[in-house]
N, C-alpha and C positions, 0 to 999 in steps of 0.2 A: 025188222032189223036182222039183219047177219049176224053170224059168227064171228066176224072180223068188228063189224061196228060195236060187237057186245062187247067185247075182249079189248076194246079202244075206249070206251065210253068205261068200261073199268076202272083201267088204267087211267084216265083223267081222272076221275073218282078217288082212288088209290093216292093221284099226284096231290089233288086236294086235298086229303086227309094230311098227308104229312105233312104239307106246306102250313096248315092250320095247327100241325103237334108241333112242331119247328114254330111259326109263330108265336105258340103259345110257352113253349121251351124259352126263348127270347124275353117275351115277358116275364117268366119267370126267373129265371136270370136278371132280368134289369132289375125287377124288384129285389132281391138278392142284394147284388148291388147298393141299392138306396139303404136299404137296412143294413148293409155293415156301412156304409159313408157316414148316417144316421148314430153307428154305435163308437166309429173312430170318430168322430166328432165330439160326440158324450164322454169317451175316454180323453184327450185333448183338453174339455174342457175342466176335468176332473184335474188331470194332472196341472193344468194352470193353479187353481186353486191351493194346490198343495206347493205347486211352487212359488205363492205367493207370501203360503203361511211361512213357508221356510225363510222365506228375504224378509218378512216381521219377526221375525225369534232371532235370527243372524243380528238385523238392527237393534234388537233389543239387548241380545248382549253384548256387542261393542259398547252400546254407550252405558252398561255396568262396567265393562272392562275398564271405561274411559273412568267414568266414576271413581269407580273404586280408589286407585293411586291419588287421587284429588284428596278424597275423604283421608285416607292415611295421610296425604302431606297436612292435611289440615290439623289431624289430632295429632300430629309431633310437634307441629307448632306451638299448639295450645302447650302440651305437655312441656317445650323450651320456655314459653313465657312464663307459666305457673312455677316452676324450678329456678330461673331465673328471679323473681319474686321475691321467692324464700329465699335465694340466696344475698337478696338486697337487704330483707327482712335481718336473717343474719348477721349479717355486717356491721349493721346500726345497732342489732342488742349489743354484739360484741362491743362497739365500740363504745355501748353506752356504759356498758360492766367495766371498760376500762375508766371510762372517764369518774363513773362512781369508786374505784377502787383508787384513784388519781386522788380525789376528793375526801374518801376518809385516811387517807394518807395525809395530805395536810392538812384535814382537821387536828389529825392527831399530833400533829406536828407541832401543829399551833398549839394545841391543848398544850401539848409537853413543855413548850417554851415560855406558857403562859407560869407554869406551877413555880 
């Protein structure tokens, strides 16, 4: 071989290598690739989860929110009928204390008219 053909056959040589580190640069990079697609995937899936837990905690407290006002109207009511009650309660002693003071009034009456 020549001069010429050694310094050619080199250079093919030479063009081989790099086409093979280029190649392999390529794959590497792709893989690259795969593994951050791989780790934004994994992130993605994480944040779903958290955003799932947040729309259960959100629904959980509207329907305390909802809740809650029920329960209050509910124990003011109790607290009107119980108050209302006693005020019926009331009324009937009163008017039973009147009807007993009514009553030893004409007994006494009677008594007196009797003597």
């Amino acid at each position: 071989m020549t001069k010429v053909d050694q310094a050619s056959h080199q250079v093919t040589e030479k063009k081989k290598v790099l086409a093979l580190k280029g190649n392999q640069a390529l794959e590497t990079s792709h893989q690259e690739m795969e593994r951050k697609k791989v780790l934004v995937l994994k992130e993605n899936q994480v944040l779903l989860k958290i955003i799932n837990q947040n729309q259960m905690v959100l629904q959980t407290i509207q329907s305390i929110l909802k809740e809650k006002p029920l329960k209050i109207h509910l124990q003011t009511q109790r607290k009107k009928v119980l108050v209302l009650k006693e005020r019926k309660n009331l009324k009937a002693e009163i008017t039973d204390l009147k009807t007993l003071a009514l009553k030893n009034t004409v007994k006494k009456e009677l008594d007196t008219k009797i003597f």
